[in-house]
C-alpha positions as CSV (number, residue, x, y, z in Angstrom):
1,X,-24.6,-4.7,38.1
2,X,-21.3,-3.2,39.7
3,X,-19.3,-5.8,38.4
4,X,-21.0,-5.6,35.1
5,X,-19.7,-2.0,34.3
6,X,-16.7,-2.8,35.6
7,X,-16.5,-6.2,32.9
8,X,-17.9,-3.2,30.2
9,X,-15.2,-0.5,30.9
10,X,-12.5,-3.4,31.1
11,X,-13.4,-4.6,27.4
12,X,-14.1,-0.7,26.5
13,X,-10.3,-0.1,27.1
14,X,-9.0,-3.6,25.4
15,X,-11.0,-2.7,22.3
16,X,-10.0,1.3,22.4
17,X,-6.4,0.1,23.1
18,X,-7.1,-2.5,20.4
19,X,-8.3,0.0,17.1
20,X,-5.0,2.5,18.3
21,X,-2.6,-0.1,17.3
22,X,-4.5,-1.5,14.4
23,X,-3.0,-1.0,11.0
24,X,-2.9,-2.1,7.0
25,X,0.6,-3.3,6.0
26,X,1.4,-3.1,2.0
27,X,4.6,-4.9,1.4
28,X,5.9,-4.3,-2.7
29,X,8.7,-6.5,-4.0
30,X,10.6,-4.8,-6.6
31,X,12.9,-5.7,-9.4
32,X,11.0,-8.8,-10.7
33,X,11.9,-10.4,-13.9
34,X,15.5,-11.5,-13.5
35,X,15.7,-14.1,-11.0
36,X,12.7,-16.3,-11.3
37,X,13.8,-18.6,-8.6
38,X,13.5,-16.3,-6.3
39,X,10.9,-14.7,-7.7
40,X,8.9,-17.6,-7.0
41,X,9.5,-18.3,-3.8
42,X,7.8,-14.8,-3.6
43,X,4.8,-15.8,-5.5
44,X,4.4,-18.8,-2.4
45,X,3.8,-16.3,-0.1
46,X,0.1,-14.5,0.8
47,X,-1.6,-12.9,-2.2
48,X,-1.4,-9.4,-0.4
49,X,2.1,-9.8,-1.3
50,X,2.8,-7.4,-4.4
51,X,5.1,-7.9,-7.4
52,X,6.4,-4.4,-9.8
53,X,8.0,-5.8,-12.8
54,X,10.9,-4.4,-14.5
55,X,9.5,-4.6,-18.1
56,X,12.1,-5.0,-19.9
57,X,13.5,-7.8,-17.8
58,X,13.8,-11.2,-19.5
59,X,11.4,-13.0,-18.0
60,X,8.5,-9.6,-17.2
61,X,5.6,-11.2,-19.0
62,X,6.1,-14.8,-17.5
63,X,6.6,-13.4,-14.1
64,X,4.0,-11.0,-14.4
65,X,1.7,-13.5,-16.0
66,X,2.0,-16.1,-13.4
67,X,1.9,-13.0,-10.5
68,X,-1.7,-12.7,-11.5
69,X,-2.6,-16.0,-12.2
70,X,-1.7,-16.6,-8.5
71,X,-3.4,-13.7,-7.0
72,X,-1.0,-10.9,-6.8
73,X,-1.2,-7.9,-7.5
74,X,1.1,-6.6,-10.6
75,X,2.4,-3.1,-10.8
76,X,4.7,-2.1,-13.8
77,X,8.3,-0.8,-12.0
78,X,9.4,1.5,-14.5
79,X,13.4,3.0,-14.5
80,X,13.5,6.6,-14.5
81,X,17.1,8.5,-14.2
82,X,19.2,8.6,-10.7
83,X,21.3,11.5,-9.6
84,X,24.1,9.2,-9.2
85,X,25.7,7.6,-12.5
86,X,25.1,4.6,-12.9
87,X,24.2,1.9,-15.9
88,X,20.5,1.9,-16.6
89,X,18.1,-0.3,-17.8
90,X,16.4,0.3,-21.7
91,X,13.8,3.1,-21.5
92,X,14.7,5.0,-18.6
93,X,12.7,8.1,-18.1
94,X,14.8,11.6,-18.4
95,X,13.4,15.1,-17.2
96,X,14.8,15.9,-21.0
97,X,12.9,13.5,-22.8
98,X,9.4,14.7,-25.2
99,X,6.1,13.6,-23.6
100,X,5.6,11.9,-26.9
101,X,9.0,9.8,-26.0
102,X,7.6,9.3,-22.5
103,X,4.1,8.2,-23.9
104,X,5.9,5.4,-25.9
105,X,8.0,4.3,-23.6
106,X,4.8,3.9,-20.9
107,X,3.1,2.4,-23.5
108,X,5.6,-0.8,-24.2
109,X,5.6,-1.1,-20.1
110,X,1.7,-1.7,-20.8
111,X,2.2,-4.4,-23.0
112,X,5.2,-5.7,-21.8
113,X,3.9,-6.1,-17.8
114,X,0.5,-7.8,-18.3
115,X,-2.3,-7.0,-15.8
116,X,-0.5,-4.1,-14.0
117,X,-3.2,-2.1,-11.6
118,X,-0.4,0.1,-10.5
119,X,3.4,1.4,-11.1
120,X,6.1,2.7,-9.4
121,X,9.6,3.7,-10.0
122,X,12.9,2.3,-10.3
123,X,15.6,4.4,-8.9
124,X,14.8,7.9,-10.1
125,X,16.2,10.4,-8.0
126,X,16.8,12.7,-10.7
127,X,13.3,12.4,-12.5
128,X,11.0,12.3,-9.2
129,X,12.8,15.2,-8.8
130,X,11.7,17.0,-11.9
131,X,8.4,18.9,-12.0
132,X,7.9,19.1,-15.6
133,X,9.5,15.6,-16.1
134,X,6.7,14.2,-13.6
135,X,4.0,15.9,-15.3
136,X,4.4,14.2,-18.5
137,X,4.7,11.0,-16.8
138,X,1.7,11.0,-15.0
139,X,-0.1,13.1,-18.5
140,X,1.1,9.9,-19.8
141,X,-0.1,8.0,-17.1
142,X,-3.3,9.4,-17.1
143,X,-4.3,7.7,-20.2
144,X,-4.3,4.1,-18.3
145,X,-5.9,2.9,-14.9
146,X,-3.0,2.6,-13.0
147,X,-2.3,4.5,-9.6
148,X,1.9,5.4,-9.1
149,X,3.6,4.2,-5.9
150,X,6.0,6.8,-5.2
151,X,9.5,4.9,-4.3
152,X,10.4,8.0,-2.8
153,X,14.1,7.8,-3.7
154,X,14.7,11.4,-2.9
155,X,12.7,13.5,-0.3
156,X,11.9,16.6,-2.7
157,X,10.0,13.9,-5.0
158,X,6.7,15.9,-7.2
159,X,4.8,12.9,-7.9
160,X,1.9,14.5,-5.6
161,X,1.8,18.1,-7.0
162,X,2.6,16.6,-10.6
163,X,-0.9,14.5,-10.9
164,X,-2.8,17.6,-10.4
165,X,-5.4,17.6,-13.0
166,X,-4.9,13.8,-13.5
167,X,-7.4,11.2,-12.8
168,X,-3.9,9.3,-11.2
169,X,-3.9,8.6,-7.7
170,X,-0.9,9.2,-5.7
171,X,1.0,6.5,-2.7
172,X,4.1,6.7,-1.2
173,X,6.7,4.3,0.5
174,X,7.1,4.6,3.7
175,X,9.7,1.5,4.9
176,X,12.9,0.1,2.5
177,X,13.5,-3.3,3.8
178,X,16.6,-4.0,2.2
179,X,19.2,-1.2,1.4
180,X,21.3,-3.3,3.7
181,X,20.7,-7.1,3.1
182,X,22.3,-8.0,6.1
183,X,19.3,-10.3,7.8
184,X,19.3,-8.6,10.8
185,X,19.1,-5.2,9.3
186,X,15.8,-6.4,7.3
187,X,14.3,-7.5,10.2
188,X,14.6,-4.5,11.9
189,X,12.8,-2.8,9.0
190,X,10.4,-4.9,8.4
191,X,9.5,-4.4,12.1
192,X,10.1,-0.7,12.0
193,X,7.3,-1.3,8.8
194,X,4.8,-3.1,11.0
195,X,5.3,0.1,13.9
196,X,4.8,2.7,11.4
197,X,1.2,0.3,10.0
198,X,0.1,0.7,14.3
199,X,1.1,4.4,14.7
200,X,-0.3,5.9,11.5
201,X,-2.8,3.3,10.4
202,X,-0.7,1.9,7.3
203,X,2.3,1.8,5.6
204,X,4.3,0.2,2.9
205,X,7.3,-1.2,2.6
206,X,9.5,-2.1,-0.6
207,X,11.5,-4.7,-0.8
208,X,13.5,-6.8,-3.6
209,X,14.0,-11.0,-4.7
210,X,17.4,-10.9,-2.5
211,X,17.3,-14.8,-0.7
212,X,17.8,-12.7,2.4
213,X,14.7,-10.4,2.1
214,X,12.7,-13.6,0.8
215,X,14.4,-15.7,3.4
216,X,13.3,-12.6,6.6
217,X,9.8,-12.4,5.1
218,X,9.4,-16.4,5.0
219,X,10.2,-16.1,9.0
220,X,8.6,-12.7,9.8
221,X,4.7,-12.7,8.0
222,X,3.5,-16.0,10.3
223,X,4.4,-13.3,12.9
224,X,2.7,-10.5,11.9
225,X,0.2,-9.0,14.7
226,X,-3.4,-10.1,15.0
227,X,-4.1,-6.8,14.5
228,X,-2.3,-5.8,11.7
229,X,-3.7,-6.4,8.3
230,X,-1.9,-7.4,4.9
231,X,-3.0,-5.5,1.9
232,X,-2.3,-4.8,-1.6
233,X,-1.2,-1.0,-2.4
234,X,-4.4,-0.5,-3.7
235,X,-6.5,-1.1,-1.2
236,X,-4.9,2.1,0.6
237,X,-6.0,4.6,-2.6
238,X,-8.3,6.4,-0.3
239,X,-6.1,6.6,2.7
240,X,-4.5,10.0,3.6
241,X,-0.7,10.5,2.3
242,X,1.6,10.9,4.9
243,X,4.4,13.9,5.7
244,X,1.4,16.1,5.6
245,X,-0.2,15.7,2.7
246,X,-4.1,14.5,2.3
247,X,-4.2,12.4,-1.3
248,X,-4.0,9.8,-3.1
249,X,-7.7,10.4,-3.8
250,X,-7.5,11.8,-7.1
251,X,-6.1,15.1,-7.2
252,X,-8.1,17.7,-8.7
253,X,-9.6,21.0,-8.5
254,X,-12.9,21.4,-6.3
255,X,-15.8,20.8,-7.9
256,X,-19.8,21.1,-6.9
257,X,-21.2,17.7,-5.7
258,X,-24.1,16.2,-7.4
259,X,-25.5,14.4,-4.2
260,X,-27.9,16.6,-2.1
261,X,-28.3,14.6,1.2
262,X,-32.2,14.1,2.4
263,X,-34.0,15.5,4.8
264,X,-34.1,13.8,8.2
265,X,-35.9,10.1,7.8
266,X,-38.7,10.8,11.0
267,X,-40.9,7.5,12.3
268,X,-44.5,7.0,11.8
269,X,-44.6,6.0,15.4
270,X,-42.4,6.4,18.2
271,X,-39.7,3.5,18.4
272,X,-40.4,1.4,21.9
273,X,-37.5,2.0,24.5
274,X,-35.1,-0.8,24.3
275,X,-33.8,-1.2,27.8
276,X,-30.0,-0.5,28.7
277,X,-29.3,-4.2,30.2
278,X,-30.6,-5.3,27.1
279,X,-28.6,-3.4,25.1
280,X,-25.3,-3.9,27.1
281,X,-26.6,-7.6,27.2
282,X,-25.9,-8.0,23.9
283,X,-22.7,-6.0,23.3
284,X,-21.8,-8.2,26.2
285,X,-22.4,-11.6,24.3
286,X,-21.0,-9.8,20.7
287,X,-17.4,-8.8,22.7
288,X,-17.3,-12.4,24.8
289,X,-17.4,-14.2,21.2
290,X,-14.5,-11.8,19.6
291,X,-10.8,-13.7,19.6
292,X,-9.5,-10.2,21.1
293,X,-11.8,-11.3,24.5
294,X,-11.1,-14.8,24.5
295,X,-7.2,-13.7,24.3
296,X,-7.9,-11.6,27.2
297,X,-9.6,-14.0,29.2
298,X,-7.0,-16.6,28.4
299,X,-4.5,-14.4,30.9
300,X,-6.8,-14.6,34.3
């Protein structure tokens, strides 16, 4: 019995120790619909891997098209305006601009990126920036069921208090894997990516179609953790925001819920004890068949 407890406490720890460095990685890859070839190679890898397409690239609707078609999910990766000067792609979003201007210009990013569930931002330093320009993207936003990925290009970014009053839900990037595309600089991030996943429980990480960044994620997702999980950015909608903040559940003001819980449900007839070896018994058999205990056992 002595060495039972011991066996329980053991597999107790391993499995504590195990859910503390469990996480959800989101990995985007930006700038798609210029350079299909690599592009492509993208589209080989898991499904969980996500695609946000420029859209008016060349080639947004095929890649887009074809994203889907194979499983990924499709995010529209519209240009707003940098700080910095720079040239710009077609229907880049200014603070300036009329929310009818910004309404049009999300509207051709519809129809141009089909079956986008989310989008995010290209550059946009200047417009994240901007509360007023914000709130007319995500007013404009508002009228399709698409979450925004914050890029988070500049830390003073208003995506979270612009969506208030929205029905749009709010992430945020946590991990750039390639503002340097030396290889051994994207490694480190994409590792720095899978430590943030353990610590906080998720994160996500941008990267773009550069044969390096393909080339580093080729190598580096086979090696992923057992315990970390790959998922598309929308299957972290309900997950708190980091830095602080508590949404991307759909920011609005409090209102009264509907649901009344019931009363407590009581037994006709008092349940029959189950006995504690018989209930350790079993969590005994339910842990010895998990991979986590046979990786354990593998060491003695």
């Amino acid at each position: 019995m002595l060495q039972l407890r011991k066996i329980s406490v053991l597999l107790s720890s391993l499995l504590l120790s195990y859910a503390a460095h469990a996480g959800k990685l989101a990995i985007v890859i930006d700038d798609v619909g210029y350079r299909p070839t690599e592009e492509n190679k993208v589209l080989q890898m898991p499904q969980a891997i996500s695609v946000a397409v420029l859209p008016n690239a060349p080639h947004a609707h095929e890649m887009a098209s074809k994203a889907h078609q194979m499983g990924h999910e499709v995010l529209i990766h519209l240009p707003m305006a940098p700080l910095s000067k720079q040239p710009l792609e077609k229907d880049t979003l200014t603070p300036e601009m009329s929310s009818e201007e910004v309404a049009r210009i999300m509207r051709n990013a519809v129809n141009n990126v089909p079956y986008a569930v989310g989008l995010n931002n290209h550059m946009g330093s200047r417009m994240t920036s901007s509360l007023p320009g914000m709130q007319k993207v995500m007013q404009a936003l508002n009228h399709y069921n698409l979450y925004f990925l914050d890029s988070m290009t500049i830390a003073n970014s208003q995506a979270v208090p612009a969506a208030v009053g929205t029905q749009v839900k709010v992430l945020k990037r946590r991990v750039f894997l390639d503002d340097s595309q030396d290889i051994n600089a994207i490694r480190q991030q994409f590792s720095r990516a899978v430590r943030l996943a353990q610590r906080d429980g998720y994160a996500i990480a941008i990267g773009h179609p550069h044969p390096n960044t393909v080339r580093v994620l080729q190598q580096m997702l086979p090696t992923l953790p057992a315990e970390i999980t790959l998922v598309r950015p929308s299957q972290l909608l309900n997950e708190p925001l980091h830095n602080g903040s508590r949404t991307p559940v759909t920011p609005q003001k409090p209102t009264t819920p509907r649901f009344q819980p019931p009363g407590l449900c009581k037994p006709k007839q008092p349940l029959t004890p189950v006995p504690a070896i018989h209930a350790l018994n079993v969590v005994s058999e339910s842990v010895a068949r998990s991979p986590l205990f046979k990786q354990v056992k593998s060491l003695f």
